[in-house]
C-alpha positions in Angstrom: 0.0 0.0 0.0 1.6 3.1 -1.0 1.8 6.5 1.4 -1.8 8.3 1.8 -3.4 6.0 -1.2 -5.6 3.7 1.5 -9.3 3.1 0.7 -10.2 6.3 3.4 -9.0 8.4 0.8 -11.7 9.3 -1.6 -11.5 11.1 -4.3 -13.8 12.5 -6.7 -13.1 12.0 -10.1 -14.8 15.0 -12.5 -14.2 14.5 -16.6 -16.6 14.2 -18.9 -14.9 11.9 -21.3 -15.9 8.3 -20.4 -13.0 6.4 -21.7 -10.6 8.4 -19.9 -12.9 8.6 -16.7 -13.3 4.7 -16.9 -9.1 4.9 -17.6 -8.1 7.0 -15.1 -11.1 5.5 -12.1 -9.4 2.1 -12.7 -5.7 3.6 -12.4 -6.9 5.1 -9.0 -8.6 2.3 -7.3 -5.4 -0.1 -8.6 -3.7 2.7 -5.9 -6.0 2.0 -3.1 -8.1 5.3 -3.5 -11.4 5.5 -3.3 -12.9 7.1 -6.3 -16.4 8.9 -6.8 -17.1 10.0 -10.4 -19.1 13.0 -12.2 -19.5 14.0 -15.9 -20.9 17.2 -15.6 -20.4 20.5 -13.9 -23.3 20.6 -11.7 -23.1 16.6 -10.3 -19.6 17.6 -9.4 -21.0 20.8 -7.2 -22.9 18.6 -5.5 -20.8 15.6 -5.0 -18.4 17.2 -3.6 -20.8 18.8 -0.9 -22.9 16.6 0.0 -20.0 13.5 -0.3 -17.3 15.2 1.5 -14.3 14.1 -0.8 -10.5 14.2 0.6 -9.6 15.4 -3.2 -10.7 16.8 -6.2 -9.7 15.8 -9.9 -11.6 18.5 -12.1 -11.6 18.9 -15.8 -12.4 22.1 -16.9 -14.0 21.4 -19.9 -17.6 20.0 -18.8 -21.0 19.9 -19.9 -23.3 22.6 -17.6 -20.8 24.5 -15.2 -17.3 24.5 -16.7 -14.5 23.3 -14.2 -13.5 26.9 -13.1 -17.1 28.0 -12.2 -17.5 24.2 -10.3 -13.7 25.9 -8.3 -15.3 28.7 -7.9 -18.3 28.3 -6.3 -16.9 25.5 -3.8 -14.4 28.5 -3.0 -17.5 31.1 -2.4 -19.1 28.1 -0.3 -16.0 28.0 2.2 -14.8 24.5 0.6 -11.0 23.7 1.1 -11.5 20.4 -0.4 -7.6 20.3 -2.4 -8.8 20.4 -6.3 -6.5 19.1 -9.2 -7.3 20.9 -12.3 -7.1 18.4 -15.2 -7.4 20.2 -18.9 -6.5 19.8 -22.4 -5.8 23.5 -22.4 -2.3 23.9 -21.6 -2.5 27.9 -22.1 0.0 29.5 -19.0 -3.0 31.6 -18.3 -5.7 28.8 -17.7 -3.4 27.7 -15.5 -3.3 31.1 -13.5 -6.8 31.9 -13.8 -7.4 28.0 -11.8 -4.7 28.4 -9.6 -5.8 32.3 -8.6 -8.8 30.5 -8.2 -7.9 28.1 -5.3 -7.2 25.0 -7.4 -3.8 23.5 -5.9 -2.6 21.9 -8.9 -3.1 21.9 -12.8 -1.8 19.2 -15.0 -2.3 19.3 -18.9 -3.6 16.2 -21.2 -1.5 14.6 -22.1 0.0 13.1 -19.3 1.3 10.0 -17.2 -0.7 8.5 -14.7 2.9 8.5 -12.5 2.2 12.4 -12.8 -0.8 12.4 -12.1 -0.4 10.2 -9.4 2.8 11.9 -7.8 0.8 15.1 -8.0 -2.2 13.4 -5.9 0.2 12.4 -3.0 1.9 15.9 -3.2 -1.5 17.7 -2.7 -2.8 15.4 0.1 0.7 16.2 1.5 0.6 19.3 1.9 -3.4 19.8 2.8 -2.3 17.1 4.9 0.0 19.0 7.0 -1.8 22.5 6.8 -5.2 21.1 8.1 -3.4 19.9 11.1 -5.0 22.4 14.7 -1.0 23.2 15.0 1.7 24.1 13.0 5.2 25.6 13.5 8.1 27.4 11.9 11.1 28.6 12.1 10.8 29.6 15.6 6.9 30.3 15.1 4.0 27.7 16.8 0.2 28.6 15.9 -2.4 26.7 17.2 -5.4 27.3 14.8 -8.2 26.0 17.2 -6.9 28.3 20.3 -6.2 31.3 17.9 -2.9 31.5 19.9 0.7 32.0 18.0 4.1 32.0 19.6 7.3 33.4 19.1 10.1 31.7 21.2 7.5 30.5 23.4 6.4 34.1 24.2 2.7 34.6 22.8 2.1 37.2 20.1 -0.7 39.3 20.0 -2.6 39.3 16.4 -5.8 40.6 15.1 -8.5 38.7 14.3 -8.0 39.6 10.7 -4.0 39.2 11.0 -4.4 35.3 12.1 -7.0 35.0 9.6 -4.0 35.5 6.8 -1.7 33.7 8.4 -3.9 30.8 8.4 -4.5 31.7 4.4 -1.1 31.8 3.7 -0.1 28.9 6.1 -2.8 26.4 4.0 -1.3 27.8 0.9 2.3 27.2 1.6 4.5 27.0 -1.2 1.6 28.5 -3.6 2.7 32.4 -5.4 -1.1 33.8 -4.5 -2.3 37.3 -5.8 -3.0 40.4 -3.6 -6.6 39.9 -5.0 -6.7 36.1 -4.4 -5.8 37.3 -0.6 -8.4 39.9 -0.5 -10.9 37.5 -1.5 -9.8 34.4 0.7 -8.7 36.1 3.8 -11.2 38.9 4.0 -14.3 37.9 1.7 -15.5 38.4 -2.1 -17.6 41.4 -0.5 -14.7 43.0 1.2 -14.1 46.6 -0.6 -10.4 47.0 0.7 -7.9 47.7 -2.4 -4.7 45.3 -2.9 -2.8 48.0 -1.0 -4.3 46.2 2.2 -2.7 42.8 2.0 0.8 44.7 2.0 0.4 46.3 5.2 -0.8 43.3 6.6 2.0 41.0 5.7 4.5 43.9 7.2 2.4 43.7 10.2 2.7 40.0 10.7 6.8 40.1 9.7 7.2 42.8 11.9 5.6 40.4 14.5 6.9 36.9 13.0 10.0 37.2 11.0 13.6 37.4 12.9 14.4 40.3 10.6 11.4 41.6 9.1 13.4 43.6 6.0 14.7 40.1 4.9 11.9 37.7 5.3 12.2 33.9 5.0 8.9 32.8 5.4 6.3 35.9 4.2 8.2 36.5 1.2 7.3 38.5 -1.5 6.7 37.4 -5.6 7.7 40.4 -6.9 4.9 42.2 -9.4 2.7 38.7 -8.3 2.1 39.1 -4.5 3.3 37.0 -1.9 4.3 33.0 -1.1 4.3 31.3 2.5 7.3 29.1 3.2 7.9 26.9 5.8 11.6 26.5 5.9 14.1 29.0 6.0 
């Protein structure tokens, strides 16, 4: 049995194409998974509410609701279910456009189903260890269900909305994500604050996380992107 590929894992399996759904459903369960399966934009919406998967593998081209308005609206619902984009389209800016939209991966047809695979475990990895009630870094512990973050064992006092990003960032760690993409997952789709915003946030939290907040090693700034959250350092 091969690292986080046992039959709790299920995964929901979204492509419209039955031969390669049939394909890539037998590939899956051959790795222990267990795999749910839609064929059209709307099933997958609500499959993946009302069945709770541990992953997402979502084509964007689909019948009804395309595979970025399916992201999309599981993002607006508060879902953090990890979501694989699978597409023909291997365009750099679909891949943007799904990854500024919360998906965590996107791999292009053609591909291997070692990739494909590799990618799963990578995913459940990382959601893995950023769904966990505490995490630490560098000299940084949070404990997400106590709101309480420490700094060489001396508590640090953050805002509500300060802890909020943190959280964001630490659940994307290792993900580029836009100023926008943090306005709309930290503070809301409604929220009217400009871009201008997430900056003086993320100096707020290195002024109160980073050993030396001018060169930062784990709020680190994507130049003319936005920002990345890294764990080591």
């Amino acid at each position: 049995m091969t690292l986080l590929s046992d039959n709790t894992t299920k995964i929901l399996l979204v492509e419209d194409d039955l031969s390669i759904l049939t394909g890539l459903s037998i590939n899956l369960r051959h790795e222990g998974f267990e795999v749910l399966q839609a064929q059209d934009g709307d099933r997958a919406l609500q499959r993946a509410i009302d069945d709770a998967p541990d992953l997402m593998i979502l084509d964007v081209m689909l019948p009804g609701m395309n595979g970025f308005e399916v992201l999309k609206e599981l993002r607006r619902r508060g879902s953090g279910v990890p979501i694989v984009m699978l597409s023909a389209k291997g365009m750099e800016q679909d891949k943007i456009m799904g990854l500024d939209l919360g998906a965590d991966d996107y791999i292009s047809k053609p591909f291997g189903i070692s990739e494909l695979i590799a990618r799963i475990r990578a995913v459940l990895r990382r959601h893995k260890l950023t769904s966990a009630s505490t995490c630490s870094f560098g000299c940084v512990e949070i404990d997400f269900e106590e709101y309480r973050v420490l700094r060489s064992g001396i508590e640090v006092p953050l805002t509500a909305q300060e802890f909020r990003l943190l959280r964001y960032l630490v659940e994307h760690q290792g993900r580029v994500i836009t100023r926008q993409s943090l306005l709309e997952g930290a503070w809301g789709f409604d929220y009217q604050g400009t871009t201008r915003t997430v900056d003086n946030f993320i100096r707020n939290l290195r002024a109160k996380l980073e050993e030396d907040p001018d060169e930062p090693v784990h709020l680190l700034t994507v130049r003319g992107v936005g920002y990345r959250f890294a764990m080591g350092g």
